[in-house]
C-alpha positions as CSV (number, residue, x, y, z in Angstrom):
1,X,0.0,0.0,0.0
2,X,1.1,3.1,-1.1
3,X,2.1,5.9,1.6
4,X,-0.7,8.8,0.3
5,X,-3.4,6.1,0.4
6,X,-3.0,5.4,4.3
7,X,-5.3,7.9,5.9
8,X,-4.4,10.1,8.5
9,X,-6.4,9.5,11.5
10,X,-4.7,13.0,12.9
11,X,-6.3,14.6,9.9
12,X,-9.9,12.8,10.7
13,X,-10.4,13.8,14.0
14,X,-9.6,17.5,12.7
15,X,-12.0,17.3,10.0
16,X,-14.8,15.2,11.6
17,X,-14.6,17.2,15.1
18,X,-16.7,20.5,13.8
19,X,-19.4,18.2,11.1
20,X,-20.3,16.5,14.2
21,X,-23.6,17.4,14.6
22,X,-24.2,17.0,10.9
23,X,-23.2,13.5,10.7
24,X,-25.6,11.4,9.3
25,X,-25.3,7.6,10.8
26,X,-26.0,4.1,8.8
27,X,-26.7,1.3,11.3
28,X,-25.4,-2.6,10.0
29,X,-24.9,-6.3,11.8
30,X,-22.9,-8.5,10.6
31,X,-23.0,-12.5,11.5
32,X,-20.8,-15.3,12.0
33,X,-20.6,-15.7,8.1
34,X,-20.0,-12.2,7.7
35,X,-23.2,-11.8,6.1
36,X,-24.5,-8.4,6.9
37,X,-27.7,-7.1,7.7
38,X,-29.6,-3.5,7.2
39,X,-30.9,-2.2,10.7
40,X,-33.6,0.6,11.7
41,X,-33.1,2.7,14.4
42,X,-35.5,5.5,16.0
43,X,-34.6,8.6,15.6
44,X,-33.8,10.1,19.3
45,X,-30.9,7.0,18.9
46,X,-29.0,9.3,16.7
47,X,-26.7,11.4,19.8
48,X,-26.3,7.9,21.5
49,X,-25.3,6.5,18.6
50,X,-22.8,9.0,18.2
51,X,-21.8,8.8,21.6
52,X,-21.5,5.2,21.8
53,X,-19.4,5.4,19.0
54,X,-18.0,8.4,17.9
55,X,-17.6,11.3,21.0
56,X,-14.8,9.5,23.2
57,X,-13.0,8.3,20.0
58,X,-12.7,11.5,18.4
59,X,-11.4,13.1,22.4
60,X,-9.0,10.0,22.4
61,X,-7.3,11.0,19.3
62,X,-7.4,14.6,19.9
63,X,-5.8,14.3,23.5
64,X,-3.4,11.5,21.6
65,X,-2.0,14.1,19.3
66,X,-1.3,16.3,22.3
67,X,0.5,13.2,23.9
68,X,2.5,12.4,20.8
69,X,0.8,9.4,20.3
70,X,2.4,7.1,17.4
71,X,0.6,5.3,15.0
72,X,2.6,1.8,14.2
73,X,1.9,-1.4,11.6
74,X,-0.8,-4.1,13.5
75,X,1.1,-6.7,12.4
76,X,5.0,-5.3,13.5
77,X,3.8,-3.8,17.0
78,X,2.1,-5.0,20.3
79,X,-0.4,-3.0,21.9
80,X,1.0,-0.1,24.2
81,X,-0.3,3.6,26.1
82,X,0.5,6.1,23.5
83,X,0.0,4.2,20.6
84,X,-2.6,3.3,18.2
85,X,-2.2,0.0,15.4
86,X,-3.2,0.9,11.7
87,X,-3.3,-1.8,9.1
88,X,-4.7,-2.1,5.8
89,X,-8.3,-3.1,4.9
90,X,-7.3,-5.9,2.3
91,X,-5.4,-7.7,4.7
92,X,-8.4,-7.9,7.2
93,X,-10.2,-10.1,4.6
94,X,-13.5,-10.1,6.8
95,X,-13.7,-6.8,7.7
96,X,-12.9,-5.9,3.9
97,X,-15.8,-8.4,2.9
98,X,-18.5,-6.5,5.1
99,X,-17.4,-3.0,3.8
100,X,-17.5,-4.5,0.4
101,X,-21.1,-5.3,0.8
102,X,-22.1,-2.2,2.1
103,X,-20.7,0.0,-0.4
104,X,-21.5,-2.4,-3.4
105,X,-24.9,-4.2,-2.8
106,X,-26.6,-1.9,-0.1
107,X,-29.6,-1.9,-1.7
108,X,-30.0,-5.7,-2.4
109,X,-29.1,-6.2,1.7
110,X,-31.9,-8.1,4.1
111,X,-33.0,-6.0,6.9
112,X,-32.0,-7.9,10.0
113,X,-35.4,-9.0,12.0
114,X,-35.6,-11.2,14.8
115,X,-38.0,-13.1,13.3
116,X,-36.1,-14.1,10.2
117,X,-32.5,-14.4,11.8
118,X,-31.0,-14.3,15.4
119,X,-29.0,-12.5,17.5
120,X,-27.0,-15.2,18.8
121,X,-25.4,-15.5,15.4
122,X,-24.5,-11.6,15.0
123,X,-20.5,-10.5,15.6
124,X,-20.1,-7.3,15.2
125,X,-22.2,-3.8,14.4
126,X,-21.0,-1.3,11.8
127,X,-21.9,2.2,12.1
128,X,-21.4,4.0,8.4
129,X,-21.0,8.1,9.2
130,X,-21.7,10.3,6.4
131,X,-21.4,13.8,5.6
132,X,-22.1,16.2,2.1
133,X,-18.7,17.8,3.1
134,X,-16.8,14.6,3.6
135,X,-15.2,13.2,0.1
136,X,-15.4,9.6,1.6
137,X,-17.6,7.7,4.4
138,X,-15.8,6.5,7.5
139,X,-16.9,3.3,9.5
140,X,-17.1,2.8,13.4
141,X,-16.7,-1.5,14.3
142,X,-17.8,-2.8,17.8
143,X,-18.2,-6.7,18.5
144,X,-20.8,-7.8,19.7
145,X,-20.9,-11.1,22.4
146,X,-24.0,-12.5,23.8
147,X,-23.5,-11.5,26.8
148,X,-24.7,-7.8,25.4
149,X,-27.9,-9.5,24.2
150,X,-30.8,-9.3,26.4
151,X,-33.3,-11.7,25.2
152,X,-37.2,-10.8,25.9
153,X,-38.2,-14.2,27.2
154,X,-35.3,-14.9,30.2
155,X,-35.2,-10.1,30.3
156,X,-36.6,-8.2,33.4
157,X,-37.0,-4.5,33.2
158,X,-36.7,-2.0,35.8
159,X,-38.8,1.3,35.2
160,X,-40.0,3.5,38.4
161,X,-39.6,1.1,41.5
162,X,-40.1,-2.2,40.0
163,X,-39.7,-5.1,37.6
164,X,-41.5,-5.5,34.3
165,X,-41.7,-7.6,31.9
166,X,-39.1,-6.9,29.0
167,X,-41.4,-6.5,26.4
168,X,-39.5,-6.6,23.2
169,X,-38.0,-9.8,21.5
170,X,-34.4,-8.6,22.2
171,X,-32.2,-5.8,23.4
172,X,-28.9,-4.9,23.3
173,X,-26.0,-3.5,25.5
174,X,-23.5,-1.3,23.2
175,X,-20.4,-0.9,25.0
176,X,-18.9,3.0,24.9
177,X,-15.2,1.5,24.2
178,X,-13.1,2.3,21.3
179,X,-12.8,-1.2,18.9
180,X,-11.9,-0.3,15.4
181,X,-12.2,2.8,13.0
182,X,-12.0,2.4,9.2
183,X,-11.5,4.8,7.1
184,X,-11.2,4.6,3.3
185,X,-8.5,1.5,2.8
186,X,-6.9,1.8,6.2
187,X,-7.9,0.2,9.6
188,X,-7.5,1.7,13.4
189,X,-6.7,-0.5,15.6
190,X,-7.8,0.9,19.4
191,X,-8.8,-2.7,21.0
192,X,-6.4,-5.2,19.6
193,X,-8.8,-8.8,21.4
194,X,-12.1,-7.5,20.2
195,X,-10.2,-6.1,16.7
196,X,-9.1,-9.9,16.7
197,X,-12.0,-11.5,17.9
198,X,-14.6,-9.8,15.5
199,X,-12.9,-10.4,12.2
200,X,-10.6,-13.7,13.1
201,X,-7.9,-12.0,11.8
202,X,-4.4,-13.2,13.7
203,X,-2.1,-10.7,12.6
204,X,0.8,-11.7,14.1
205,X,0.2,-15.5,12.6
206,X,0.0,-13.3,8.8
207,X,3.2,-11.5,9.8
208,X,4.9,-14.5,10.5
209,X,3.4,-16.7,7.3
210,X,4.9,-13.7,5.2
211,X,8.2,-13.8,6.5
212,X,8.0,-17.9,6.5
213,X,7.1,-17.5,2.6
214,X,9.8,-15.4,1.6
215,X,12.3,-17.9,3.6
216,X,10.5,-20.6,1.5
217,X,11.0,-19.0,-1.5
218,X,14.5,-18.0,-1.2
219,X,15.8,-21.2,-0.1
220,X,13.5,-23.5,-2.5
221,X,12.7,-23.4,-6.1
222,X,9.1,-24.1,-6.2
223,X,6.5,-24.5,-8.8
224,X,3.0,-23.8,-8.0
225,X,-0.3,-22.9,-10.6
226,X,-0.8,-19.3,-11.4
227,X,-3.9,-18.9,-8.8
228,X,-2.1,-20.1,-6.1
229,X,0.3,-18.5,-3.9
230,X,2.0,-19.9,-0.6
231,X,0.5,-17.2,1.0
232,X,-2.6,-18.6,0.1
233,X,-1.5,-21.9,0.9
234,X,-0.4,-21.0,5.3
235,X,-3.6,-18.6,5.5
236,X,-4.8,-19.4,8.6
237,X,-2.8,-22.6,9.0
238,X,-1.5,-22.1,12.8
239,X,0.0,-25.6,12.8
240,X,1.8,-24.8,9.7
241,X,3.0,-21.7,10.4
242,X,4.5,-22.7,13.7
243,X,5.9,-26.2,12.2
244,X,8.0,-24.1,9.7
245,X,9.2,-21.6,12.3
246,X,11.1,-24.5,14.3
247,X,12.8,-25.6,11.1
248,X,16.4,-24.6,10.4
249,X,16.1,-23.8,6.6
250,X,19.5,-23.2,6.2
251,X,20.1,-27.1,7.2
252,X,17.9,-28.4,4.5
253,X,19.3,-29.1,1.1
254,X,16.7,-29.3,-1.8
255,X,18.3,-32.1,-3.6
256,X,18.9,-34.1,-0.3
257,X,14.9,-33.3,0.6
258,X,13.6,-35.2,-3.1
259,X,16.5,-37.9,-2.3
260,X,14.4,-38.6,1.0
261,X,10.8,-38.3,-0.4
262,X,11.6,-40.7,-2.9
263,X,13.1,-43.6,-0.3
264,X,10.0,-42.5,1.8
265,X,7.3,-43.3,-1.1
266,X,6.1,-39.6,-0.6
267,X,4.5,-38.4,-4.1
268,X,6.5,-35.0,-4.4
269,X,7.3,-34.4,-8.0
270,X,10.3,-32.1,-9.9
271,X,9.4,-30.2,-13.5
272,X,11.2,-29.8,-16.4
273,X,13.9,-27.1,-14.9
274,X,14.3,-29.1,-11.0
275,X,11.5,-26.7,-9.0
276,X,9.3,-28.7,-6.3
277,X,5.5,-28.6,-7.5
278,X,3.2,-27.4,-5.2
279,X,-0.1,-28.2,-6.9
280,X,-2.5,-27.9,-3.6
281,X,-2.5,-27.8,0.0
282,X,-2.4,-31.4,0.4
283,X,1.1,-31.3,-2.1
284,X,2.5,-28.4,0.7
285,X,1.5,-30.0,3.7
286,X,4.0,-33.1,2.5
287,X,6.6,-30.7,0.9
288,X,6.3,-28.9,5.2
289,X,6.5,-32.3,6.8
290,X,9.6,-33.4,4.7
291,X,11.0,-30.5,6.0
292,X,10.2,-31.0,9.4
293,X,11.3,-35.3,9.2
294,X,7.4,-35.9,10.0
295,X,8.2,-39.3,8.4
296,X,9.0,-42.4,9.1
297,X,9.1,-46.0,7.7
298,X,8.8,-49.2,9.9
299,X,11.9,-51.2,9.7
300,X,9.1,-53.6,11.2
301,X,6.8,-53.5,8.8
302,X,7.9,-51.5,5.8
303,X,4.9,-48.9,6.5
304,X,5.5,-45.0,6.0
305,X,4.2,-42.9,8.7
306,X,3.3,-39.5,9.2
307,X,4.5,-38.1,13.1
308,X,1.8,-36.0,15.1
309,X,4.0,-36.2,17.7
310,X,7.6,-36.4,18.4
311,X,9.3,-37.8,21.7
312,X,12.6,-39.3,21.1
313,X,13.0,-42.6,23.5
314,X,15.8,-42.4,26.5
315,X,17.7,-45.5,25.3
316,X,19.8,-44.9,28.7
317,X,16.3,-44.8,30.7
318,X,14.9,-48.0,29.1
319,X,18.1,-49.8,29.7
320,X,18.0,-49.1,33.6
């Protein structure tokens, strides 16, 4: 991503802080499938929406700017006072896929009713803020857990000096923390768990799969089909990724590795010009494990197996 398009969020709070009252607000849910949802909202919601949402965020970065607050990659820094995490939008593919469907099929959208779908399934709630002086829309993120749902049949309410009956089919408890701000192709980062826990996105396991790749590709010639990418191949793989961190690349020899596939049996093939191809996952999780000796052949039986687990005996122990 190039520098001009990551937005400032010094610059937002400027610009946003006097169109505050102007500010028109969209309300969205989005599910456990990232399916997102249209919601209604009476209109004396509109200031607590905005101070829910927007009011502390906006003081936060204004009193941050004061501070010296930096602003530093998601995926290179932990979380810390004084400093706020900023990635980019395409790397968050979940939170990219929601934004995706609000700005490209709004109008085709199902209005969320507790009839037709249910709360228990909803992660997260986007507030879109608009404004006729603002060249772009900016989004506000908060997850949502079920322990913020109040569900009508098992809700009391308290008006006056007593219980009632909750008489609607659900409520909800917005929290007034800071989660996540997005703004055009850049993500803000305020609440790095919830950031995490609404759109899956591990970003120190991505960090780590890109720098494993490029070891993989500098130390290995590799062949793999035009839509495929190792990248693509250790998204999301946790296993994976932390098998190749414990392996010593620099001790593997590429020639030695296809010498020990083939004595193995292990169906790993060379082209024309000597690169390993990768064709699919199931091609890379035997081209990892030869890396990582997760094979063995019985001298017993002559069988090839693959290791969950390795514990290597005590020969001295078992002796005794």
């Amino acid at each position: 991503m190039e520098e001009e398009q990551q937005a400032d969020i010094f610059l937002w709070a400027t610009n946003t802080e006097p169109l505050r009252d102007g500010l028109e607000i969209d309300f969205f849910l989005f599910d456990k499938d990232y399916a997102v949802y249209t919601v209604k909202y009476a209109d004396e919601l509109k200031q607590q929406l905005k101070k829910l949402f927007l009011n502390d965020m906006l003081r936060y970065v204004r009193e941050g700017a004061a501070k010296g607050m930096a602003v530093r990659d998601f995926e290179m820094s932990e979380a810390e006072d004084n400093v706020l995490q900023r990635t980019d939008l395409v790397r968050v593919e979940n939170a990219n896929e929601v934004i995706v469907r609000i700005n490209e099929e709004e109008a085709d959208l199902d209005p969320f009713t507790e009839e037709s779908h249910e709360f228990k399934k909803i992660r997260g709630m986007m507030a879109r803020f608009t404004h006729p002086a603002m060249k772009q829309p900016f989004f506000i993120a908060k997850q949502v857990k079920q322990s913020q749902v109040l569900r009508g049949d098992t809700a009391w309410m308290f008006s006056g000096n007593s219980f009632k009956e909750f008489d609607a089919a659900a409520g909800l408890r917005v929290t007034p923390d800071n989660q996540a701000l997005l703004i055009g192709e850049t993500v803000f980062v305020f609440n790095e768990a919830k950031f995490e826990g609404m759109f899956k996105y591990n970003a120190k396991l991505q960090h780590l799969a890109h720098q494993q790749v490029a070891a993989l590709e500098a130390h290995f010639k590799l062949s793999l089909p035009d839509e495929l990418t190792l990248q693509a191949l250790l998204k999301g793989k946790k296993r994976l990724v932390q098998k190749l961190q414990k392996i010593d690349l620099e001790a593997v020899d590429q020639n030695k590795l296809m010498e020990h596939a083939d004595e193995l049996g292990i169906d790993l093939m060379l082209d024309d010009i000597g690169s390993i191809i990768i064709m699919d996952g199931k091609d890379f999780d035997k081209f990892v494990n030869l890396l990582n000796d997760d094979y063995i052949t019985s001298t017993y039986s002559g069988v090839t197996y693959e290791i969950k687990s390795k514990k290597p005996l005590d020969k001295d122990k078992e002796e005794k």
